[in-house]
C-alpha positions as CSV (number, residue, x, y, z in Angstrom):
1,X,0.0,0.0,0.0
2,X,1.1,3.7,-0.2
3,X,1.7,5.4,3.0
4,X,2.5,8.8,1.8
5,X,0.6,10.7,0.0
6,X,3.8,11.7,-2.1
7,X,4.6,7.9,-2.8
8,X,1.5,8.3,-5.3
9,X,0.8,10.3,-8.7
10,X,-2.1,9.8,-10.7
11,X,-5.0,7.2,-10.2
12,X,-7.3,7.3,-7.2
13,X,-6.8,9.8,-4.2
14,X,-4.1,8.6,-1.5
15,X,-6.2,6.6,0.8
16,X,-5.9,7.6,5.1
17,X,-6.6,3.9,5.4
18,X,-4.1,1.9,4.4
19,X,-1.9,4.4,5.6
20,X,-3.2,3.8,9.3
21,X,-3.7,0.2,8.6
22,X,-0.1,-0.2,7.5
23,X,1.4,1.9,10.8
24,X,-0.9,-0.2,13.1
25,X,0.8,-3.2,11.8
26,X,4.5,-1.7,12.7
27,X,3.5,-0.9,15.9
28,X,2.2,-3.8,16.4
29,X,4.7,-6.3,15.3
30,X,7.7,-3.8,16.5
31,X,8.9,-3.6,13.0
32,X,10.5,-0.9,11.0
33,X,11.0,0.2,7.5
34,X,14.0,0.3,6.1
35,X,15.0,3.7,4.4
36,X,15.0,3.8,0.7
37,X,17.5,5.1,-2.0
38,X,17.3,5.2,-5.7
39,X,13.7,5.9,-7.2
40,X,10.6,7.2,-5.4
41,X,8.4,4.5,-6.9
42,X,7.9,0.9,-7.3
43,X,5.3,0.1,-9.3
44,X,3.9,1.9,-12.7
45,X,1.1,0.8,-14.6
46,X,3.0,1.7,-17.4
47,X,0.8,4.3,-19.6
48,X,1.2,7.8,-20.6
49,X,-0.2,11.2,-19.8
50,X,-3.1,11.3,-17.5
51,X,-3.5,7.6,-17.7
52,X,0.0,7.5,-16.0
53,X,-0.3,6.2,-12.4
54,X,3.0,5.5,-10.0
55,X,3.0,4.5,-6.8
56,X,5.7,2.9,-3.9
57,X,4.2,-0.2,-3.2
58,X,7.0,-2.4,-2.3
59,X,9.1,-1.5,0.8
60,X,11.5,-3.3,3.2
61,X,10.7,-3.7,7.0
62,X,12.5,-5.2,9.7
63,X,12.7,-6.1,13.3
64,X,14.1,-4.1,16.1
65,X,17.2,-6.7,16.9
66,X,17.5,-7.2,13.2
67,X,18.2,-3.0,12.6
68,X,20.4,-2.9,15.7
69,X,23.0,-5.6,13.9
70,X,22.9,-3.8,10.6
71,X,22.4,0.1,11.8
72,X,23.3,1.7,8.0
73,X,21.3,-0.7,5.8
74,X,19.4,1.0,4.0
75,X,16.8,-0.7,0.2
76,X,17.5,1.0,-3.2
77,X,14.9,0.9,-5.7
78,X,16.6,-0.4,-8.7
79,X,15.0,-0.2,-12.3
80,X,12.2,-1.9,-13.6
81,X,13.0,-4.5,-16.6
82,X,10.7,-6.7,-17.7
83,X,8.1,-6.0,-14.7
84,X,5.9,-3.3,-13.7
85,X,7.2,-3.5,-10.0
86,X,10.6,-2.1,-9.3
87,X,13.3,-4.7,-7.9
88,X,14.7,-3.8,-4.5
89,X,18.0,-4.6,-3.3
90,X,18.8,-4.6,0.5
91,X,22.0,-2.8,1.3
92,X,23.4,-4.1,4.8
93,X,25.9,-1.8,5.0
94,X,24.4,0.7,3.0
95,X,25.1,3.2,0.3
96,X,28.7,2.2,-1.1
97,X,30.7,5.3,-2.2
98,X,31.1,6.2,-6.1
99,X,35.0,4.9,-6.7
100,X,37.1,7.3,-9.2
101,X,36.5,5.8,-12.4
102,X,39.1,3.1,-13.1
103,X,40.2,1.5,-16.7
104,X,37.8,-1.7,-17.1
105,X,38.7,-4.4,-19.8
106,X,35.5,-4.6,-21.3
107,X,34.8,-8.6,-22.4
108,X,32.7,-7.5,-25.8
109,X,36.2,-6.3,-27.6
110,X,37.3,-10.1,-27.5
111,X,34.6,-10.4,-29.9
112,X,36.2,-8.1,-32.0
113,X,39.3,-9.6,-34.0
114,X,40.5,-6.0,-34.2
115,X,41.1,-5.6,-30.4
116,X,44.3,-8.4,-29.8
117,X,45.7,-6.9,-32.7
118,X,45.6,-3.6,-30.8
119,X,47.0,-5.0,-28.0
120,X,49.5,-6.8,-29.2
121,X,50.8,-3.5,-31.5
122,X,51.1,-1.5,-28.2
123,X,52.8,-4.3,-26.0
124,X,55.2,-4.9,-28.4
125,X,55.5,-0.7,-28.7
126,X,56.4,-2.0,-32.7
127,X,57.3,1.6,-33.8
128,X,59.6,2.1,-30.8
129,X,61.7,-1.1,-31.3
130,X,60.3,-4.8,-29.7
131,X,59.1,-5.6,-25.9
132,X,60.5,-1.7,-24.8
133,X,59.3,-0.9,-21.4
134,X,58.4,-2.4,-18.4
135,X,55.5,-4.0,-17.4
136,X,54.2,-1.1,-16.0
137,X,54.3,1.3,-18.8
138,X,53.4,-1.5,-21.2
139,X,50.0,-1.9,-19.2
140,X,49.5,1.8,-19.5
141,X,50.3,2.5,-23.2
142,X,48.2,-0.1,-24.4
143,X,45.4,1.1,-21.7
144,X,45.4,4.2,-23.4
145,X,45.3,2.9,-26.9
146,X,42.2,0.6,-25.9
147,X,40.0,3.4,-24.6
148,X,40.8,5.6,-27.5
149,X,40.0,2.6,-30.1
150,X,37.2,2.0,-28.1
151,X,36.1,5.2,-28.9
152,X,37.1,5.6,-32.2
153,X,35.4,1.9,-33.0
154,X,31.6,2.7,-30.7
155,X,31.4,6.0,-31.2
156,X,31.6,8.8,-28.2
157,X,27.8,8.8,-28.3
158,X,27.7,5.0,-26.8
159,X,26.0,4.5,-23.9
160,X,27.2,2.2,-21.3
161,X,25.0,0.2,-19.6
162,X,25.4,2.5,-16.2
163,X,24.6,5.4,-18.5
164,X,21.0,3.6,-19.7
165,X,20.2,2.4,-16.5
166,X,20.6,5.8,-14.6
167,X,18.7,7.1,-18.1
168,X,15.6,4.8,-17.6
169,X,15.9,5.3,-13.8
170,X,15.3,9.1,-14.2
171,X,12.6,8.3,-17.0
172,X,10.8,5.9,-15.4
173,X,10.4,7.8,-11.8
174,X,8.0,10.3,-13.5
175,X,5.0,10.5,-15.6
176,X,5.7,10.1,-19.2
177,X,4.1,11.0,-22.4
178,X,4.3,9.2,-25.5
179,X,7.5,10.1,-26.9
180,X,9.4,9.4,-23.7
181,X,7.4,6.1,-23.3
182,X,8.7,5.4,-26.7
183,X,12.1,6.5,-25.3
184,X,12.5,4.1,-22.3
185,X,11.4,1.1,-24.3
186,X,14.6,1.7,-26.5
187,X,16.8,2.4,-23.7
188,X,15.2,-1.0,-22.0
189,X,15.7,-3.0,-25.4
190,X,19.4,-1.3,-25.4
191,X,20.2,-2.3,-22.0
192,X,19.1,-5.8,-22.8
193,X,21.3,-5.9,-25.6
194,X,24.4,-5.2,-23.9
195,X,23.3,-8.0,-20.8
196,X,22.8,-10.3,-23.9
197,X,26.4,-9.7,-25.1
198,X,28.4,-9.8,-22.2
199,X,26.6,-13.3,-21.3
200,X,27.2,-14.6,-24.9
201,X,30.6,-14.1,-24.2
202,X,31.2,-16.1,-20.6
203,X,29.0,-19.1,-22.4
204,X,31.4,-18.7,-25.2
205,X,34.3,-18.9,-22.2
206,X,33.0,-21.7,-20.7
């Protein structure tokens, strides 16, 4: 049920009832709810305009003991898929800190015949004489030549799946009309499309 009458747009007026009804229950059982991150919603029914009704439906709860063993756990309302309810994942020790953004070996190039060539050109540093360098600056040269070919063979304008998912997350946590509906299908089908490639791959490896 929705207990706020923020955790609702569109649809039938918030209803004082479940509200109550829900917070009887909490005090009753001594249970808590977990504080949420991510979205503001959970569930869509997945229309446009002023047919366009979201809600938070889903939330996590817990015991007393159970919130004194894990005090900075906190639920993140992750993107909806293939589903009109949001997934949520239960973060014990809660919100983990954005790293500085690190080079990632990304396992679609194997699929490309172009991309051992490039690393075996910049290992070798060919038009500086065989095998020159150590390890260290061999690792970096051809780091740097893998995110610029990378570039140069997707495009600048490629979205990583991080990028589409924080897209549909910011799409799908607000009422839509048709051409964004239309919008977030493509990013969905996209996203799926990347999934689909990376697990090719580690059935390929396998």
């Amino acid at each position: 049920m929705v207990a706020f009458p923020e955790e609702k747009y569109g649809g039938a007026p918030f209803d004082h009832r479940d509200a109550k009804w829900y917070y009887e229950f909490l005090n009753q059982t001594f249970m808590m709810e977990i504080s949420s991150k991510g979205g503001s919603f959970t569930w869509s029914n997945k229309r446009c305009d002023r047919e366009a009704i979201l809600e938070k439906l889903d939330r996590v709860v817990s015991s007393m003991e159970w919130n004194f063993l894990f005090l900075k756990a906190i639920s993140f309302i992750d993107i909806a898929i293939a589903s009109d309810h949001s997934p949520i994942i239960l973060l014990t020790n809660g919100v983990v800190k954005k790293a500085r953004k690190d080079f990632k070996f990304e396992s679609r190039w194997l699929l490309e015949e172009e991309c051992s060539r490039v690393i075996q050109e910049k290992w070798e540093n060919r038009e500086n004489g065989p095998s020159r360098g150590t390890f260290r600056v061999k690792l970096r040269r051809t780091r740097v030549k893998l995110n610029k070919w990378n570039k140069e063979k997707c495009g600048t304008n490629k979205l990583s799946a991080k990028d589409i998912q924080q897209k549909i997350m910011k799409l799908q946590d607000a009422p839509l009309n048709v051409e964004e509906a239309g919008k977030l299908k493509e990013l969905k089908v996209e996203l799926l499309k990347i999934w689909e490639s990376e697990e090719m791959f580690w059935h390929q490896r396998s």
